[in-house]
Backbone as numpy.savetxt, mean C-alpha at the origin, in Angstrom:
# Nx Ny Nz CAx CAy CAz Cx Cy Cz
-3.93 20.92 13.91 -4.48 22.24 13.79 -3.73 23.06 12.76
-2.29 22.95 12.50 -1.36 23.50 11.58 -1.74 23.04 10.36
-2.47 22.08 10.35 -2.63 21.56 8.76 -3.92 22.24 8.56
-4.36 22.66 9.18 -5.85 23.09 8.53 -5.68 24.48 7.86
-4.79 24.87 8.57 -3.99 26.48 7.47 -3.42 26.32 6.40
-2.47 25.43 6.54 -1.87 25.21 5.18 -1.94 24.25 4.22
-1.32 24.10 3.44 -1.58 23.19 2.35 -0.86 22.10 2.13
0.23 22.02 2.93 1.30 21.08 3.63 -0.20 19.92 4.01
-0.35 20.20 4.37 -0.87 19.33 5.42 -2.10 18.22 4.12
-2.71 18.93 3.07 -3.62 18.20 2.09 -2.48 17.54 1.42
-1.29 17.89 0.83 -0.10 17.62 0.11 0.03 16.03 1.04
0.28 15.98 2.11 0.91 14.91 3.05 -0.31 13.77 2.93
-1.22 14.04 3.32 -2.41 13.26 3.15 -2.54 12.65 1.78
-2.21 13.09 0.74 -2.34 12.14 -0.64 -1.33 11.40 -0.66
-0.27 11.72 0.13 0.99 10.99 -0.01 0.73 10.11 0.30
0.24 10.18 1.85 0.30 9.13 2.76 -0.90 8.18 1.63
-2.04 8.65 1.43 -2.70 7.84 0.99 -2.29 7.29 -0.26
-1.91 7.75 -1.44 -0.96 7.01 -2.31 0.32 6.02 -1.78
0.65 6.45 -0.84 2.18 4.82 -0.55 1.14 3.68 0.17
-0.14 4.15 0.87 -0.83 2.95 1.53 -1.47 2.33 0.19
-2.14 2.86 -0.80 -2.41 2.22 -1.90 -1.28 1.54 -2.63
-0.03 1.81 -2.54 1.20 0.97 -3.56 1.14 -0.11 -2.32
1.11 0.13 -0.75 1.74 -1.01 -0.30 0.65 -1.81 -0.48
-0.72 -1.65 -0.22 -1.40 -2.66 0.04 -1.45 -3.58 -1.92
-1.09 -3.01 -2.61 -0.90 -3.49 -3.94 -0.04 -4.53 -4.42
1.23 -4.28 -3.20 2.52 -4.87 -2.72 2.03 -6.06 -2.33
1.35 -6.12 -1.39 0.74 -6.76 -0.20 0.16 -8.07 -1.10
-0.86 -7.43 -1.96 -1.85 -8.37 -3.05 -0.74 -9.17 -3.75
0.05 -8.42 -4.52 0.93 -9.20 -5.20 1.48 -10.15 -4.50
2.04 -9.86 -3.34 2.81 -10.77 -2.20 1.81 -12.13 -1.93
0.45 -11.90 -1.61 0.12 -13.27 -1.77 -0.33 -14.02 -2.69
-0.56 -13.35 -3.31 -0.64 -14.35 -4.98 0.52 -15.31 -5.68
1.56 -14.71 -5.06 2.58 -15.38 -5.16 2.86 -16.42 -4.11
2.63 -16.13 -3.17 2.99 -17.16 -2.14 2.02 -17.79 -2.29
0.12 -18.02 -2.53 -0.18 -19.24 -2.72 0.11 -20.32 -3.73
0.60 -19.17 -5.13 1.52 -19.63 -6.64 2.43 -20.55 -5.86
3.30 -20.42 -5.27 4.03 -21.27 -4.84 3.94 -22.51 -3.76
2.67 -21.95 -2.96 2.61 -22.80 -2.02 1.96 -24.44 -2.90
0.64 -23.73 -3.66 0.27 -24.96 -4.75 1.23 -25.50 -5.47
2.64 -25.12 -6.26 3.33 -25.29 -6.75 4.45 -26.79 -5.78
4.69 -26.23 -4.69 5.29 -27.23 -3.54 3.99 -28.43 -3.15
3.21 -28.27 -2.96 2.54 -29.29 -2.70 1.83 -30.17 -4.15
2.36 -29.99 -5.20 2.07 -30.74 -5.81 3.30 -31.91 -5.84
């Protein structure tokens, strides 16, 4: 309810939504690499 007054509260929300966009970016990279490697070991 406090966020709907202020501007704190839109500020926090891009945040949050910008670090969930780097992690899930994280995330992508993370398995691209691990199947890079997993093909890499099983050859």
């Amino acid at each position: 309810m406090a966020s709907t007054f202020s501007k704190r509260g839109d500020e926090a929300a891009r945040t949050n939504e910008a670090e969930i966009d780097k992690l899930h970016s994280k995330i992508g990279q993370l398995v691209v690499e691990r199947d890079f490697l997993k093909r890499a070991w099983d050859r």
